[in-house]
C-alpha positions as CSV (number, residue, x, y, z in Angstrom):
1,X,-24.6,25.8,122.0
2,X,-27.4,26.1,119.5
3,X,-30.2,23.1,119.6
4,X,-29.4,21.0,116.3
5,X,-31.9,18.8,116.9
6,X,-35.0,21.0,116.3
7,X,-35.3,23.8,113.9
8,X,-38.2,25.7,112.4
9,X,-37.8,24.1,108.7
10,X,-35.7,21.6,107.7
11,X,-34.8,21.3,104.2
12,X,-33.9,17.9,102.3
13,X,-32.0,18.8,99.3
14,X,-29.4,21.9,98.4
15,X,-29.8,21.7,94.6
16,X,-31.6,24.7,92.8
17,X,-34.7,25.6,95.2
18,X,-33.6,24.2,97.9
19,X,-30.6,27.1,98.7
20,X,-33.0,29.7,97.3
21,X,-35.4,28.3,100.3
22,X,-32.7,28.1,103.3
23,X,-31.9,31.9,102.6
24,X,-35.2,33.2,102.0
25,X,-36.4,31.2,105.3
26,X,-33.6,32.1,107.2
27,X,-33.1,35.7,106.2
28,X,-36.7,37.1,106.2
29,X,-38.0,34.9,109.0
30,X,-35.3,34.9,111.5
31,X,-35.9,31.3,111.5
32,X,-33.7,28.4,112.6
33,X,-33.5,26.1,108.9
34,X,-31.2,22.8,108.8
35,X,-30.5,22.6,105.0
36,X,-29.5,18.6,104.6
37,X,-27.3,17.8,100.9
38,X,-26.5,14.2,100.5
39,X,-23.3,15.6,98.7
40,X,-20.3,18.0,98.9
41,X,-19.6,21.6,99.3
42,X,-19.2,23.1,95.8
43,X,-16.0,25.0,97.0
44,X,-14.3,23.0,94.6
45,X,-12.8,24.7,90.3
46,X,-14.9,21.9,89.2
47,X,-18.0,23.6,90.3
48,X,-17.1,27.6,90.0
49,X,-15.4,27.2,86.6
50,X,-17.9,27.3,84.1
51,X,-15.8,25.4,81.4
52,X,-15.4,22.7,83.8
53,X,-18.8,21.6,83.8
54,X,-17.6,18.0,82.3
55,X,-15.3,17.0,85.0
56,X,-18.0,18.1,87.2
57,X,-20.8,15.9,85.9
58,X,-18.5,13.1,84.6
59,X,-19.4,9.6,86.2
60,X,-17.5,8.8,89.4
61,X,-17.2,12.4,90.1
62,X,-18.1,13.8,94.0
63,X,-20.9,16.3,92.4
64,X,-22.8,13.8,90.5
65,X,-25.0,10.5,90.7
66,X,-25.3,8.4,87.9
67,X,-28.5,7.3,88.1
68,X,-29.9,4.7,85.5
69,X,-33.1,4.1,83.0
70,X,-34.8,0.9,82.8
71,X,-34.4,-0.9,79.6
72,X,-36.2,1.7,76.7
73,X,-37.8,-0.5,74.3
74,X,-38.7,2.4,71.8
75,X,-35.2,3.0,71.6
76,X,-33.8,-0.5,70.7
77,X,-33.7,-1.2,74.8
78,X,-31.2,0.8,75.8
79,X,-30.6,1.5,79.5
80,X,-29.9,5.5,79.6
81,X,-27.6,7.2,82.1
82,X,-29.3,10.1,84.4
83,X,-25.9,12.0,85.6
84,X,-27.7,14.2,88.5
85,X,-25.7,16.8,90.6
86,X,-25.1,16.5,93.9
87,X,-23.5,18.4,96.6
88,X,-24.4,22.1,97.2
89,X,-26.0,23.7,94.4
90,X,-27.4,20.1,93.0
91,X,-27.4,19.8,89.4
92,X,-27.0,23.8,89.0
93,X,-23.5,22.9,89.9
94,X,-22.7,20.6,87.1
95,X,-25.1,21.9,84.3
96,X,-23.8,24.0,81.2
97,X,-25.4,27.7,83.0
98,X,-28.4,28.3,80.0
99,X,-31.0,30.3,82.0
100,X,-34.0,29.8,80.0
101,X,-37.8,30.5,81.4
102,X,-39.7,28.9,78.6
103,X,-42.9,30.4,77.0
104,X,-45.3,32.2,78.8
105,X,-48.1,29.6,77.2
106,X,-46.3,26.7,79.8
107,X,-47.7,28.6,82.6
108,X,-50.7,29.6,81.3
109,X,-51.6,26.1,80.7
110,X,-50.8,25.6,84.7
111,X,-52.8,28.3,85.6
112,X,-55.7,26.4,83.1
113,X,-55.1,23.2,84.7
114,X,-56.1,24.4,88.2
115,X,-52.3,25.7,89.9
116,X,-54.1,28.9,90.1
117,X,-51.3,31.9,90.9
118,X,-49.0,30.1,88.3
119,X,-50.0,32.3,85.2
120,X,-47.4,33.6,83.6
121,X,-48.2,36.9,85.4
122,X,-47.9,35.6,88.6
123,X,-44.4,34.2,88.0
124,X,-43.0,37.0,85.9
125,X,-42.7,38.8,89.3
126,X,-40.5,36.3,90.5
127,X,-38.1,35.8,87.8
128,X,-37.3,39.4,88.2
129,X,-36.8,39.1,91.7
130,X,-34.3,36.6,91.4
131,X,-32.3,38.1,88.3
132,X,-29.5,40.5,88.5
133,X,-29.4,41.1,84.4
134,X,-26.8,42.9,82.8
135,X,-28.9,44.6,80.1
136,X,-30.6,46.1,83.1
137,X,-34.4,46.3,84.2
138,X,-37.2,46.5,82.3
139,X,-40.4,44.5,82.0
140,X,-39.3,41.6,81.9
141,X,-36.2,41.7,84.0
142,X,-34.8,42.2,87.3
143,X,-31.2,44.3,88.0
144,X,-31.4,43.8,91.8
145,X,-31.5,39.8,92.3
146,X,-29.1,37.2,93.4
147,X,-28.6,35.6,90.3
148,X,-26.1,37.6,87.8
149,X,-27.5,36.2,84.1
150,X,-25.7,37.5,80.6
151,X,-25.4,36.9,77.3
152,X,-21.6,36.0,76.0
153,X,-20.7,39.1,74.2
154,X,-17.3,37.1,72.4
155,X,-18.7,34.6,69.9
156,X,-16.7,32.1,69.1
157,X,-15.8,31.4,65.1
158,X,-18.7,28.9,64.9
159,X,-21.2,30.2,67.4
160,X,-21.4,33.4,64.8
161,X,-21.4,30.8,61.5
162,X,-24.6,28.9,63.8
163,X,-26.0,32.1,64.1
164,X,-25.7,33.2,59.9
165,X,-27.0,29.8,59.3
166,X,-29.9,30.0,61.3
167,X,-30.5,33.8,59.0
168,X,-30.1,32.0,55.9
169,X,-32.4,29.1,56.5
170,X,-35.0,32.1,57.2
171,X,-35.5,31.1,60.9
172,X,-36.8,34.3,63.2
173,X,-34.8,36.0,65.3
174,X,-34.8,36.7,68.8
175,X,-32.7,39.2,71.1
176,X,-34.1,38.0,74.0
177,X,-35.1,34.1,75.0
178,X,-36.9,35.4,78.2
179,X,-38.1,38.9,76.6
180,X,-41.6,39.4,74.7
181,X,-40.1,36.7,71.9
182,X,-39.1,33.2,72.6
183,X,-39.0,32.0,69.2
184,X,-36.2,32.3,67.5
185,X,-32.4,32.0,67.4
186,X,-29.6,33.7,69.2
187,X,-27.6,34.2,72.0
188,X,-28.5,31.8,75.3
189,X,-28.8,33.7,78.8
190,X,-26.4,32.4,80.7
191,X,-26.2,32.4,85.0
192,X,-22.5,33.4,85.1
193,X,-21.0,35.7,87.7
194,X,-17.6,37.4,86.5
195,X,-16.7,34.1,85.2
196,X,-18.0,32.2,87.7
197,X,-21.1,29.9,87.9
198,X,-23.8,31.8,89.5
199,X,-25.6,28.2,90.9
200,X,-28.1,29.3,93.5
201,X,-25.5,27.7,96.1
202,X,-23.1,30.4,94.8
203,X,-25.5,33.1,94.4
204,X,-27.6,33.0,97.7
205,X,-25.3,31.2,100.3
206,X,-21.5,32.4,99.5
207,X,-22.6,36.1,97.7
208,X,-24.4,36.9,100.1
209,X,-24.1,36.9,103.8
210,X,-24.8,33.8,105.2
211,X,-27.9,34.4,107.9
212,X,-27.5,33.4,111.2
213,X,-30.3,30.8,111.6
214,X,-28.6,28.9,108.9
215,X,-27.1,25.6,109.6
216,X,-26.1,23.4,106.1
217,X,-25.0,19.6,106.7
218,X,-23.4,18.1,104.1
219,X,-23.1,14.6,103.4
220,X,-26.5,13.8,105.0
221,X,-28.6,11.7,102.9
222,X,-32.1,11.7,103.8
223,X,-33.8,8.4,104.3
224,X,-37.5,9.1,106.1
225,X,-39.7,12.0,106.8
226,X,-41.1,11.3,110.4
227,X,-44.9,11.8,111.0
228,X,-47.0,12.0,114.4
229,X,-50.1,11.1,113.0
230,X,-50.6,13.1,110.1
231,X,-48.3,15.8,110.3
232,X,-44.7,16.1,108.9
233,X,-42.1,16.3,112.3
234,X,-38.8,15.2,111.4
235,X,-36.4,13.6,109.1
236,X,-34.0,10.7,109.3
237,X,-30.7,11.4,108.3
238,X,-27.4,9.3,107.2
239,X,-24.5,11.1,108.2
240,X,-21.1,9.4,108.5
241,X,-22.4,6.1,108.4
242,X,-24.7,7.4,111.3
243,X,-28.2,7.6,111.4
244,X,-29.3,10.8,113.2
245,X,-33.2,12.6,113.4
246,X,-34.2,16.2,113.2
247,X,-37.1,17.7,114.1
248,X,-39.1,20.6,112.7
249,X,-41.5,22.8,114.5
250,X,-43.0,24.4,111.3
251,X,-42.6,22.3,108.2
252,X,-40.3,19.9,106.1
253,X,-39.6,20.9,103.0
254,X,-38.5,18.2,99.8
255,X,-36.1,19.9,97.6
256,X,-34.5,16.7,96.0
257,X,-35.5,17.0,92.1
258,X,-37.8,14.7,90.5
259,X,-36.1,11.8,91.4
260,X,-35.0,12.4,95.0
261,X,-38.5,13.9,96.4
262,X,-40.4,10.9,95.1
263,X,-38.1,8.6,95.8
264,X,-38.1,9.8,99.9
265,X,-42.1,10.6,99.7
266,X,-42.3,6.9,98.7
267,X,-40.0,5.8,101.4
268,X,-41.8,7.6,103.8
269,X,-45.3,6.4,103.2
270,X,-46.6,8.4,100.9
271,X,-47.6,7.1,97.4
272,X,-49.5,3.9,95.9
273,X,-50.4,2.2,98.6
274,X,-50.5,-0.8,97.1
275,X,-47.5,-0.8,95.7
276,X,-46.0,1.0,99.0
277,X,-47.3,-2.5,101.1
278,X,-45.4,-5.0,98.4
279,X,-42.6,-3.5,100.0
280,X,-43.1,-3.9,103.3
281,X,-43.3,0.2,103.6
282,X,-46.7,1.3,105.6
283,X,-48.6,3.5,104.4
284,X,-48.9,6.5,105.5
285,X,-51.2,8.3,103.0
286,X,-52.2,6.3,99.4
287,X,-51.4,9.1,96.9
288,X,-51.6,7.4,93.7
289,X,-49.5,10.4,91.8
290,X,-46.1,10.4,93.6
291,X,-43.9,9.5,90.9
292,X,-46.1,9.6,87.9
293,X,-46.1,12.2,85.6
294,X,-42.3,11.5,85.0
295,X,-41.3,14.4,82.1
296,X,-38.0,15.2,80.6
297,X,-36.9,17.1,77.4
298,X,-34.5,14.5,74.9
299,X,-32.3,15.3,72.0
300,X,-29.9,13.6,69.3
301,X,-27.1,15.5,68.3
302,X,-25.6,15.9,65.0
303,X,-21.8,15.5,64.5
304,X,-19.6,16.8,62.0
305,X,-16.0,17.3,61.7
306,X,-14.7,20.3,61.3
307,X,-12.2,21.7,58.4
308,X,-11.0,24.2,60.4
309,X,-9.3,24.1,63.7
310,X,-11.6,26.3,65.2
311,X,-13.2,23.9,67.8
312,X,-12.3,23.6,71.7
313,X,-11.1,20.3,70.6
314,X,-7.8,22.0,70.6
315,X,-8.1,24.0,73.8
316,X,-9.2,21.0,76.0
317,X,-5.9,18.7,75.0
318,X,-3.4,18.4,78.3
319,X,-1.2,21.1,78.1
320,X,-4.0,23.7,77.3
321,X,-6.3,22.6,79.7
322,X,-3.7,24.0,82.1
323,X,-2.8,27.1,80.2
324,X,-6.8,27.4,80.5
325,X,-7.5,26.4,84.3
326,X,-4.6,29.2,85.4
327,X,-5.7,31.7,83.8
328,X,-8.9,31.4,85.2
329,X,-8.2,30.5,88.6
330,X,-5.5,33.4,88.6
331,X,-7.7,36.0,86.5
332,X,-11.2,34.9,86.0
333,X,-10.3,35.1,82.5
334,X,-9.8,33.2,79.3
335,X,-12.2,30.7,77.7
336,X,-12.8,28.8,81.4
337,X,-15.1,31.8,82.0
338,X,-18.1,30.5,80.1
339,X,-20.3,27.9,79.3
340,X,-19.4,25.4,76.1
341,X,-23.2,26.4,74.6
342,X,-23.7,30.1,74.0
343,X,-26.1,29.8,70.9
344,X,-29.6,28.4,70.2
345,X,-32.4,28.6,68.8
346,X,-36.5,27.7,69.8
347,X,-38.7,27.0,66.7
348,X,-42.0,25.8,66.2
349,X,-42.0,22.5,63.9
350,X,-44.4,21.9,60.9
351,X,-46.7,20.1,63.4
352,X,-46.8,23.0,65.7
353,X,-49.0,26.7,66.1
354,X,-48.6,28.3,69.0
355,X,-44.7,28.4,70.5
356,X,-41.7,26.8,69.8
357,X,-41.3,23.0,70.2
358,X,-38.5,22.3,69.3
359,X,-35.0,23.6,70.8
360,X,-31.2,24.1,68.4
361,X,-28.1,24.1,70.7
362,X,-24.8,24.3,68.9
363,X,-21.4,22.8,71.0
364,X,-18.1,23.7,69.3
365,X,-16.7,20.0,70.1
366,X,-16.6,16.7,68.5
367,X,-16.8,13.7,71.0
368,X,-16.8,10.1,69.9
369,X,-18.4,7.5,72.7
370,X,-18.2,10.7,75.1
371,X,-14.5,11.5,75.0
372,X,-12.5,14.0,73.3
373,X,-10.9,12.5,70.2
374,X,-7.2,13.4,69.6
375,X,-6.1,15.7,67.2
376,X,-9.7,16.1,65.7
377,X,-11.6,18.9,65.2
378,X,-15.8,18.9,65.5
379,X,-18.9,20.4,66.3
380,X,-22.3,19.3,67.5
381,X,-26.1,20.7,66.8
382,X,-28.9,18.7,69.7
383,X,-32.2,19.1,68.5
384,X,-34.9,17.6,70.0
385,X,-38.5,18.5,71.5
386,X,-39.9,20.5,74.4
387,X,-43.3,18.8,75.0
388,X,-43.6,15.0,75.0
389,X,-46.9,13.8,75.6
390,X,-44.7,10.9,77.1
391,X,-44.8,9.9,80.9
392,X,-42.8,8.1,83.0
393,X,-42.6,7.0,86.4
394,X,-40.2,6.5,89.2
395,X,-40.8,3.7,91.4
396,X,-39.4,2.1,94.7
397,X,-37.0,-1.2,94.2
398,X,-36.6,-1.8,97.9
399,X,-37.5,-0.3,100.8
400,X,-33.6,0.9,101.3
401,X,-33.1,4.5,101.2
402,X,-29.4,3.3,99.9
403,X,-30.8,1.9,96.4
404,X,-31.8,4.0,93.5
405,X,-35.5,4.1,92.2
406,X,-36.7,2.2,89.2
407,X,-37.1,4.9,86.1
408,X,-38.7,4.4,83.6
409,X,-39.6,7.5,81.6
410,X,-41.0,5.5,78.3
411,X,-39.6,7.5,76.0
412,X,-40.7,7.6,72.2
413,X,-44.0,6.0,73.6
414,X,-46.3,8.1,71.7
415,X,-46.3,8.8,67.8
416,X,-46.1,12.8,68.4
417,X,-42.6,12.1,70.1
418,X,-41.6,9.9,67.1
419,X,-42.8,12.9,64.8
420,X,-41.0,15.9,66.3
421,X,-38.0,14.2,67.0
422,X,-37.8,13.6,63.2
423,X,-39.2,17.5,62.7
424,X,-36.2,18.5,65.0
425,X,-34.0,16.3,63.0
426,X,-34.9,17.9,59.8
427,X,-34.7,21.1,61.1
428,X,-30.9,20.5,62.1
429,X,-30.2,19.1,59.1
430,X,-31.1,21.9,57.3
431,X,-29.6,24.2,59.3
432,X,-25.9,22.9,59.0
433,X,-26.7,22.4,55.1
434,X,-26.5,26.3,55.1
435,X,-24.0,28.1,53.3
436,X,-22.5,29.6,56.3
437,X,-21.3,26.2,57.6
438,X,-19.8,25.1,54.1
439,X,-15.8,26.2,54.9
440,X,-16.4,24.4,58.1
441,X,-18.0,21.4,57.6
442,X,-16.6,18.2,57.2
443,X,-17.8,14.8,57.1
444,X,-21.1,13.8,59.0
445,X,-19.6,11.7,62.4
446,X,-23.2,11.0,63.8
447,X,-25.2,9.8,62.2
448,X,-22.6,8.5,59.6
449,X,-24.2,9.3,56.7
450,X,-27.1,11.3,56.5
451,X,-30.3,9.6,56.7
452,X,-33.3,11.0,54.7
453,X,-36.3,8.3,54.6
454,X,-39.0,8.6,57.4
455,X,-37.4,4.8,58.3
456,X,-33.7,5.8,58.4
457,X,-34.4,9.2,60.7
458,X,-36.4,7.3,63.2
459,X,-33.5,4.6,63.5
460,X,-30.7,7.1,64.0
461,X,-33.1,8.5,67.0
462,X,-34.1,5.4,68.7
463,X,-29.8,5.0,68.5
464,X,-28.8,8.5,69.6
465,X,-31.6,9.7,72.0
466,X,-31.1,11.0,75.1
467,X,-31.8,12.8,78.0
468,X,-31.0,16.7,78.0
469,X,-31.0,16.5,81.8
470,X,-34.7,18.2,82.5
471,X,-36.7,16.1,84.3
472,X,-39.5,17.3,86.0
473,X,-43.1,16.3,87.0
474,X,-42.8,13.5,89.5
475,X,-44.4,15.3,92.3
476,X,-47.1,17.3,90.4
477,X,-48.8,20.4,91.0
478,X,-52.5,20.6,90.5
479,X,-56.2,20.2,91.9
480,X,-56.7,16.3,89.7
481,X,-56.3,12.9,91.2
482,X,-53.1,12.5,90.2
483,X,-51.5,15.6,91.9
484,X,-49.1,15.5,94.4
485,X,-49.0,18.6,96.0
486,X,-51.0,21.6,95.8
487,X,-51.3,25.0,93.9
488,X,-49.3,25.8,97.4
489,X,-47.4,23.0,97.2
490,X,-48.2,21.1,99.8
491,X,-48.7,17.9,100.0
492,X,-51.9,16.6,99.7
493,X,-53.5,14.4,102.8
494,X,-50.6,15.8,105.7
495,X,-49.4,18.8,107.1
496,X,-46.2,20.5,107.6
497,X,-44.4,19.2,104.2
498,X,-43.8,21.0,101.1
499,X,-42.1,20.0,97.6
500,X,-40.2,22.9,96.1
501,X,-38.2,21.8,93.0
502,X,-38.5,20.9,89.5
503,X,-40.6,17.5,90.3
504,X,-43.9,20.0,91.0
505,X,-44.0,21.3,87.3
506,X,-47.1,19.9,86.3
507,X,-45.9,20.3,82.7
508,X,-42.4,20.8,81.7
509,X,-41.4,24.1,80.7
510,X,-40.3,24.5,76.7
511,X,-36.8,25.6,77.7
512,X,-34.1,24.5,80.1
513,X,-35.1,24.2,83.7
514,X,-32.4,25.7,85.7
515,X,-34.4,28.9,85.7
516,X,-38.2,27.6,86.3
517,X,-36.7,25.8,89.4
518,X,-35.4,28.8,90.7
519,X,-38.5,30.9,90.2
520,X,-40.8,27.9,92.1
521,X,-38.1,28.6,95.0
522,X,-38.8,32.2,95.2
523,X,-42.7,31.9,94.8
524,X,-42.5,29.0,97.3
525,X,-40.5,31.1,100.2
526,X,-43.8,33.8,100.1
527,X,-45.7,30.9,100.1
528,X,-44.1,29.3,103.0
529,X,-43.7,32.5,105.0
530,X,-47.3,33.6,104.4
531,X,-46.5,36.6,102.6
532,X,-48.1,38.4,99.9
533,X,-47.7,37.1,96.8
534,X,-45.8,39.7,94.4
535,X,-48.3,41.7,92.3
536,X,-49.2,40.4,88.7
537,X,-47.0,41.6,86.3
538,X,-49.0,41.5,82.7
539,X,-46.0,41.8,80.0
540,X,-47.0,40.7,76.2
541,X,-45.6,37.7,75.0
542,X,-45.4,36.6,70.9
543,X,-46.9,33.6,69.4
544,X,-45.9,32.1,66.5
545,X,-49.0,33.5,64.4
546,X,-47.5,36.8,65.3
547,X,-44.2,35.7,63.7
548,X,-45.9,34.7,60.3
């Protein structure tokens, strides 16, 4: 029988990077890894189905935590739901499959800010290495990776009036998201696989043959990293309502997301240390960054009805749903195959210069307080921006492993917020004002009415704002103060630990972050295995003075 209670690397999170890592570790080393998920195995419809992203992410459900804002007072004190995946895969098993990079500015302003080997040369490499794209390679994609990544080829009747719209209002156009041109509308990249969702849990661990030094717990919530002194040794585990140890002879590795590494950093030890002793928790290092920095990208959608019944309003009522579900479980085929957003567009607002700020997403489907209306017929445009200057934080509220961290990410805190949200507004208002959209669109559902003054817009977004599910940042990246781990990301003042996830962006990326995450993965696994790191790769990249 093999030793499970000492391994090489043990990994505390299966979410994005943290699969990428076990089968990198495992396969290229030889290694023993323990990969430790606080949820389920993502063997489940819910998960592989692309369409079925709601039930997946829906509160209550096995594959996702609710977590929970503190009171917002920029927008009228609302407490905001966090929905966060859990179980194998993390939140790439319950998000809706766009596999956007962002701009190769956001990681040329890492590089600038001291995460030297994070230009957008360095990473380029890496996002090929991952991608398996259908158009094939080139120079800026891969064709040999684990992750299969397309563009839907069969527009629905409004994703191709979105797409006239966006030509008439005289917005660019882009073939390619990830290619030399970010700005711009058209079709999203998506991470499906045959009509399956090509989470890294999918992609790595069940594609792929499993490596032999591989052993995945699931259901084991970790609750302490371990230290002899300095250095990282263990973790404390709740399995079954038992607590268990591991050891690890090389390094730990925190692959939770930007809340779940802070959160067990801070449990740990490792944080303000002030704060920290309030709680009882001793200090293990004072690091006064660990859940600073807090970043996410928000939106308000736009809500129309919809004159013709056109929508997946009408596909997602009882007996459908069924008629849907079979024919994908029984042929991969039919509308469950892909993801409810296949359209978009990333423009730069009147307040900005270089690359887009602002991100269009259209959804073919009216919801009213979050559920499906009967017998209507809608569609949705989010707008909202990519940058925020706003940062939050995620703090302890007990020294419980059991109880989830204080968040508080202060949104609309700064007037640039206020300003592009009302730019993105604007923007989206425009848009579905186009004549494209005219046999389609109804009455406006949200906001009712349309606001105009600079008053009424920024009252519809302190009602409708919220969280498009990127947050990032909480363990940053850098050479300042305030960095938590890095340009090798490791954390700073002990040895053997790592943070590999989304929390280590210094900066949020001006796209969806499905895709960044799984690039840090890659990047990290050379890092980790003292390899090499892959050689520059120096592709040209627009800018919006190009574009004008």
């Amino acid at each position: 029988m093999p030793d499970e209670s000492t391994f090489d690397y043990v990994i505390a999170g299966a979410g994005a990077a943290g699969c990428i890592l076990a089968y990198r570790l495992a396969a290229e080393d030889g290694a023993s890894v323990l990969l430790l998920e606080a949820g389920p195995s993502d063997n489940s419809w819910k998960v592989r189905m692309p369409r079925a992203s709601r039930e997946a992410y829906k509160e209550g459900s096995p594959f996702a935590t609710w977590y929970r804002s503190e009171p917002q007072p920029n927008v009228d004190g609302r407490v905001l739901p966090y929905p966060r995946g859990i179980g194998l895969g993390g939140s790439a098993s319950v998000n809706g499959m766009i596999f956007l990079r962002g701009h190769a500015l956001d990681y040329e302003t890492w590089a600038q800010e001291g995460c030297r080997g994070w230009s957008y040369a360095d990473v380029l490499p890496y996002y090929k290495r991952l991608e398996q794209a259908d158009d094939g390679e080139d120079a800026y994609h891969g064709r040999d990776g684990a992750v299969r990544v397309r563009m839907e080829q069969e527009l629905g009747e409004l994703d191709a009036v979105f797409l006239e719209a966006c030509r008439q209002a005289g917005f660019p156009q882009t073939s390619d998201m990830n290619g030399r041109q970010q700005e711009g509308f058209g079709r999203f990249p998506l991470n499906i696989d045959d009509g399956v969702r090509a989470s890294s849990s999918y992609a790595y661990l069940v594609k792929r043959k499993r490596p032999a030094g591989l052993r995945i717990h699931t259901g084991a919530k970790a609750c302490k990293i371990l230290f002899e002194g300095k250095r990282a040794v263990g973790i404390d585990y709740l399995q079954g309502g038992t607590r268990r140890s591991v050891r690890a002879t090389r390094e730990i590795i925190l692959s939770g997301g930007a809340f779940g590494s802070p959160h067990l950093l801070l449990l740990s030890g490792i944080g303000p240390a002030d704060e920290l002793a309030a709680l009882g928790i001793k200090p293990v290092v004072d690091l006064p960054g660990v859940g600073r920095n807090l970043q996410d990208h928000t939106h308000v959608a736009l809500q129309f009805e919809c004159l013709k019944p056109v929508t997946l309003n009408g596909h997602l009522v009882a007996h459908r749903k069924v008629l849907l579900g079979l024919n994908w479980l029984l042929f991969r085929r039919g509308m469950g195959r892909s993801g409810s957003c296949v359209v978009g567009a990333f423009l730069c607002s009147p307040s900005e210069t270089l690359h887009p700020n602002i991100e269009l997403q259209q959804f073919p489907i009216l919801l009213r307080d979050g559920k499906l209306p009967p017998g209507e017929h809608g569609f949705r445009i989010l707008t909202g921006p990519q940058r925020s200057d706003a940062r939050g934080v995620v703090r302890l509220r007990s020294d419980n492993p059991q109880d989830h961290p204080a968040i508080d990410p202060r949104y609309l805190s700064t007037e640039r917020d206020r300003i592009e949200h009302r730019e993105g507004y604007e923007i989206a208002r425009e848009l579905v004002h186009q004549r494209a959209y005219d046999p389609y669109r109804g009455r406006s559902v949200e906001p009712a009415g349309e606001p105009r003054t600079k008053a009424e817009i920024d009252a519809f977004v302190r009602q409708a704002l919220a969280t498009t599910h990127h947050v990032s940042g909480t363990c940053k990246m850098g050479i300042s103060e305030d960095a938590v781990v890095d340009p090798e990301l490791r954390v700073r003042g002990v040895e053997g630990l790592r943070v590999v996830d989304a929390s280590v962006m210094p900066r949020v990326v001006s796209s969806n972050t499905n895709a960044a995450t799984m690039m840090i993965a890659e990047k990290a696994s050379d890092m980790i295995l003292r390899k090499p790191a892959l050689t520059p790769e120096y592709a040209d990249y627009a800018t919006r003075a190009e574009l004008t």
